[in-house]
N, C-alpha and C positions, 0 to 999 in steps of 0.2 A: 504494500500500500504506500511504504516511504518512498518507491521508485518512483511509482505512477504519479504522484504529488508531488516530488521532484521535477518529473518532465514536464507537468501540466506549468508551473512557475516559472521555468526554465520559457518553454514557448511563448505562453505572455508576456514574459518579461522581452520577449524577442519582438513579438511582435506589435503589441500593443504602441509602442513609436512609429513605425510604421502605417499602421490606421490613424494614429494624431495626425500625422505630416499630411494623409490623403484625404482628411478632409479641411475643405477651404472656406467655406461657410459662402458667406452672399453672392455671387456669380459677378456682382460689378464693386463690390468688396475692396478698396487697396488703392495704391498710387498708377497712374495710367500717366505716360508722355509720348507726345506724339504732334502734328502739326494741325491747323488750320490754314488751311489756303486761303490769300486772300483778307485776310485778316489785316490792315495796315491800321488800324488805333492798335489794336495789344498784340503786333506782332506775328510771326508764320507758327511760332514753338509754342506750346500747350504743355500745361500738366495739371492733371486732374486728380485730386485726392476724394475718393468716397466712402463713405460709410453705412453700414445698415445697420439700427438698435435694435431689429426684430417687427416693427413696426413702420420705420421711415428711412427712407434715400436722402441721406444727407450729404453734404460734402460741399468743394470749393474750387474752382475753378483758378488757374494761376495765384498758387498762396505767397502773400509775401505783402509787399506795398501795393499791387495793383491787383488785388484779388476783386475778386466774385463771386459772391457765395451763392450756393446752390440752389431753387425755390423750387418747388414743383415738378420733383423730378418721377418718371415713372419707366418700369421694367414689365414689360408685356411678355411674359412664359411662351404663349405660344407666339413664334414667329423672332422671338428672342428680339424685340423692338424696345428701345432705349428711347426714352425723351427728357430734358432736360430743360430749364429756365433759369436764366441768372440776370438781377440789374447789376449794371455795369457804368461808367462815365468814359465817355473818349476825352481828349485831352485838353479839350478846352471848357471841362465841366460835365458836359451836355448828357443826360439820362441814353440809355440803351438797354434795352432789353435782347439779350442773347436766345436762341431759340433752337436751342440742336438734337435733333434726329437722326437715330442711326441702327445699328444692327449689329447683335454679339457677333462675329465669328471666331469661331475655334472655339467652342463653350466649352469643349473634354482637355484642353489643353491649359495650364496652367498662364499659358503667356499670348491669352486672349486676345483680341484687337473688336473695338467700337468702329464701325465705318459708316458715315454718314454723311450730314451736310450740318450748316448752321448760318446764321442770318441775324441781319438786327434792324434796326431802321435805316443805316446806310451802307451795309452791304454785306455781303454772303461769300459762302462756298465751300469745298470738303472741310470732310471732317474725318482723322483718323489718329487713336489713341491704342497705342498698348500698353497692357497688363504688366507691372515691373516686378 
């Protein structure tokens, strides 16, 4: 019986790190960088930090001095559709709302990518973020 209990502790102990590491919890979960095309108030390079508390998408959109925090952001299961809102100021003040749309691909894969578009009231175009 001290064998058998021996081995059973032994492989848990083996494996049980193993199933921690595999699982990653939120699907948009984590720090993401990548560009926005077109983008000339905040720039081509992007980086997006998100969170899920179980309940909400939350996160920040370039953290630092010129952030943009997150508002209304949503994950649609089927079809893996991302949608995102953040106010924003271009550089002479002025309100923007950011408006970005996009789509997981590689969900099984740990180093995901968001592809999509985004827009504001003076101007648009792709959108693409990986999983870091």
């Amino acid at each position: 019986m001290k064998v058998v209990l021996a081995i059973a502790v032994s492989f848990w102990s083996l494996a049980a790190p193993a199933a921690v590491a595999a699982q990653e919890g939120h699907p948009l979960k984590g720090s993401w960088l990548g560009v926005w095309t077109g983008n000339t108030t905040h720039g081509q390079d992007v980086v997006v930090v998100l969170n899920w508390d179980g309940k909400a998408i939350t996160g920040v959109i370039n953290p630092g001095t010129d952030n943009i925090a997150i508002r209304n952001a949503r994950l649609d299961p089927e079809g893996w559709s991302v949608h995102f809102e953040g106010d924003a100021r271009d550089k002479s003040g002025g309100a923007l709302t950011y408006v970005i749309d996009g789509k997981i691909e590689n969900l099984h894969l740990p180093t995901r990518a968001i592809v999509g578009s985004w827009k504001n009231q003076k101007e648009s175009g792709e959108f693409k973020i990986g999983r870091q």
